[in-house]
C-alpha positions, 0 to 999 in steps of 0.5 A: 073856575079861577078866582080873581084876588089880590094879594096883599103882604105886609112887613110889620115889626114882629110878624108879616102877614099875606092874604088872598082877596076876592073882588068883593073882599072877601078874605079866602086865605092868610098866613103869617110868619113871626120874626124879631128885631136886632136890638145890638145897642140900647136904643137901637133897633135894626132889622135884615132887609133880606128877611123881608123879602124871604117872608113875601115868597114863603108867604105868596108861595103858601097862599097859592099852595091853598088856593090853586086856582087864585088868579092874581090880579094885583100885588099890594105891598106895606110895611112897618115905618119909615125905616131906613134900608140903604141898598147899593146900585145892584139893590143889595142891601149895604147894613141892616135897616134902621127902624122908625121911632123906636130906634133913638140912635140919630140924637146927635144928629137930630141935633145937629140937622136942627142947628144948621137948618132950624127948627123954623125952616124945618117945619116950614119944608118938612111939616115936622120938626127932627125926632126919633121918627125922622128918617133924615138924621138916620140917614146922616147916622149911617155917614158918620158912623158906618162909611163903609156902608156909607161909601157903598150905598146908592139907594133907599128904601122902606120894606113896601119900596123894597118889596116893589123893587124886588117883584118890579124892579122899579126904585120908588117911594110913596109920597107918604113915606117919602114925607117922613124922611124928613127934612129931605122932602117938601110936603106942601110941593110933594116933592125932594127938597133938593138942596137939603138931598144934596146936603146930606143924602148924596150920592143916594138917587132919589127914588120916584114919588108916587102915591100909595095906591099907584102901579110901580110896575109889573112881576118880572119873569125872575120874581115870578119864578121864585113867588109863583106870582104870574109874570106881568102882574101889576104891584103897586107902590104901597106905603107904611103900615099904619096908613095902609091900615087906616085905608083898611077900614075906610079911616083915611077921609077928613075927621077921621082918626084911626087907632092902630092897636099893634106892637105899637100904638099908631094914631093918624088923623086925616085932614086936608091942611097942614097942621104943624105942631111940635109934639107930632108927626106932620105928614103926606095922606096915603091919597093926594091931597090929604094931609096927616097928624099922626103919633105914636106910643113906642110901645103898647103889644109889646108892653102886654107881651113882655108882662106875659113873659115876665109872669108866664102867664096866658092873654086869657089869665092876664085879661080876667084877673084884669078886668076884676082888678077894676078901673084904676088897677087899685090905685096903680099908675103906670108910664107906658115908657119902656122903649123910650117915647114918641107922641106927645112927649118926644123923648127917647129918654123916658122909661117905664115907670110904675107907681103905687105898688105894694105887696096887695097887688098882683099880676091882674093889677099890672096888666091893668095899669098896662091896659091904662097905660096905652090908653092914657097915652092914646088920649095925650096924643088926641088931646095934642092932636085937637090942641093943634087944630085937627078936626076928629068926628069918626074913630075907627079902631084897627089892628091885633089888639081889637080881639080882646073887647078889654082893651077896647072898652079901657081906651074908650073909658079913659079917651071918652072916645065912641070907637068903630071896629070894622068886620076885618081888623087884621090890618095892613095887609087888608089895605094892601090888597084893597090899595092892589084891587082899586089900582086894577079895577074899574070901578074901583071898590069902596072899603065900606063894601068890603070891609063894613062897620060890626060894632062900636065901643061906647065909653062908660060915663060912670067912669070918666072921673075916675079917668080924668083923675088917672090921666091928671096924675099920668101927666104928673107922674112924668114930669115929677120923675123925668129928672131922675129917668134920664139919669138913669138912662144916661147910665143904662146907655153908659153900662151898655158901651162899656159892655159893648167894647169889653 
């Protein structure tokens, strides 16, 4: 007997992820396979798109190995965001890709699009003000400084665009990701704002706005042979990984916020206005009709993994000796900076910074601080967001990082937050594949259905004023030692261009 499923494929920063989907969601089979990013320069922080689209049919072929009797009912696509992958007019990738917010290279041009257009006008069009984040000043990046790709390049694309493009052949954008290819589109029309494509983009086409959930087009017969996908088969437009998995776990309707524990830490509240604010990232909802205040920490699972390699420890080591280190990590402070930082300080500048060390600490203590970290930088970002008018009822928690009750309990402590973990956290590729059942099925599933609440993480009133003091000195700590981290960065930059022209 067939099994009616969805496939859903997320591209994500150091791994991507498959999985087969019944109609009732539940999960009857996932892969995943590991990759890295380029990090050629400081700052810097590219990846091949063709590893992209390899990784979906390694994944879609393995997925139909285990389950020979899926019949595929619809194709959902996500990936990690915005990124800038510039393809020439046969779609042939001309450069690596350009990461989201990590990747710091665009500040001159932040600049300059800021001193020509204005932060005013900015905002106004495009909800955001220029930042790491932005895609427009990579774009521009591209022509000042590589035009032979520059000369080449007819088209853009994010990894859940060019995974469509490669199944379908259709050349589309979801309004989300086209939101953050700011200044180049106006969210409140929901459409490229022309003048200012024409001004920096051209001769890049534009691609076609849809919303994430909508069908870009069928699995052509030259995709279905190498995927083994049946020729045919509706792919939808999909979006950037942190939306698709706020849909996931039913986190994308107003007041809700969603706590993305990855690599990366991404938080998106959901509204229905247009909230504008300095220190985050105004965008298009993943549905029409709503509107995001999204931020993000440049680093969080990646601060974790480098102190595992740095100790050449275990989660399992780090996480006991952590939890008996206590709350405060005995009188440690850390600045979780280490790849510069987006949400709320918009700084790309920054580094780690750890304070209170003496020869009593250990390991347990630093992963600790680490854990704190994360979780004072989540609560400077939902004090911002609330600062700048969002209305945040429900917290739901998504995402690797929730396998570990810790980490959950320490953001919790430090944010005072009540956090709803659903029964599937794995993520975007969940989303993806529900996004691909609701765009096939009539009527379309509920994600409470799939995917309900199993617990929730209440924080521990005993714990706040230790917290409220913790996030006092976070606060402090930075702005005390900003002058002598950006010295000490323009040197890293310095001593990087010296070795990269040696």
């Amino acid at each position: 007997m067939r099994v009616r499923c969805t496939i859903g494929v997320d591209i994500g920063t150091s791994s991507s992820k498959g999985v087969l989907v019944d109609a009732g969601g539940a999960i009857i089979a996932q892969a995943t396979r590991t990759h890295e990013v380029s990090r050629p320069r400081i700052g810097w922080v590219e990846m091949d798109g063709g590893i992209w689209w390899d990784e979906f049919v390694s994944l879609a072929r393995e997925l139909l190995a285990g389950v020979p009797d899926a019949e595929i009912t619809a194709v959902g696509v996500s990936g990690m965001g915005p990124c800038i992958l510039l393809a020439d007019e046969a779609g042939e990738p001309v450069r690596p890709a350009i990461l989201y917010g990590v990747d710091t290279r665009a500040g001159e041009q932040i600049d300059r699009m800021t001193a020509d257009l204005g932060v005013a006008e900015i905002t106004r069009v495009g909800g955001s003000g220029l930042t790491s984040q932005a895609g427009g000043p990579k774009i521009l990046w591209i022509h000042d400084e590589d035009p032979p790709s520059w000369r080449r390049a007819r088209r853009l694309f994010m990894p859940a665009s060019w995974l469509a493009h490669r199944l379908t052949g259709a050349y589309v954008l979801d309004h989300q990701s086209a939101s953050q290819v700011s200044p180049l589109y106006d969210i409140e029309r929901e459409r490229w704002h022309d003048e200012w494509w024409q001004r920096y983009a051209v001769p890049l086409e534009q691609p076609a706005l849809l919303w994430a959930g909508d069908v870009a087009g069928v699995v052509s017969a030259e995709a279905a042979a190498v995927t083994g996908i049946a020729e045919g088969t509706p792919v939808i437009a999909g979006t950037i990984d942190a939306w698709t998995e706020a849909v996931s776990v039913g986190a994308h309707g107003t007041g809700d916020l969603m706590l993305m524990y990855g690599t990366t830490m991404f938080v998106i509240a959901t509204g229905e206005e247009t909230l504008r604010t300095p220190s985050m990232w105004t965008t298009a909802g993943a549905f029409a009709g709503t509107r995001n205040l999204a931020g993000g920490l440049s680093t969080s699972g990646a601060l974790t993994a480098w102190l595992t390699d740095l100790t050449g420890s275990d989660y399992p080591e780090l996480l006991a000796e952590a939890e008996t280190s206590g709350a405060g990590a005995r009188g440690l402070v850390m600045l979780p900076y280490f790849a510069g930082e987006r949400t709320p300080i918009q700084d790309p500048d920054a580094r780690g910074v750890i304070a209170g060390l003496t020869l009593a600490h250990g390991r347990g203590d630093l992963y600790r601080a680490a854990l704190e970290a994360t979780a004072l930088g989540v609560r400077h970002n939902v004090q911002t967001m609330r600062d700048a008018g969002a209305d945040i009822r429900r917290i739901v928690a998504v995402g690797g990082g929730t396998q570990g009750r810790l980490w959950l309990q320490i953001v919790s402590d430090v944010t005072g937050l009540v956090q709803e973990v659903p029964e599937v956290t794995i993520g975007a590729s969940y989303g993806a594949a529900f996004l691909a059942a609701g765009a096939v099925s009539d009527p379309a599933p509920a994600i409470a259905d799939w995917n309900p609440v199993v617990a929730t993480i209440t924080p521990d009133p005993a714990l706040a004023p230790v917290y409220d003091a913790l996030f006092h000195r976070y606060l402090r700590l930075y702005a005390g030692t900003a002058d002598v981290v950006h010295e000490l960065a323009a040197q890293q930059r310095a001593d990087d261009e010296k070795e990269a022209s040696a």
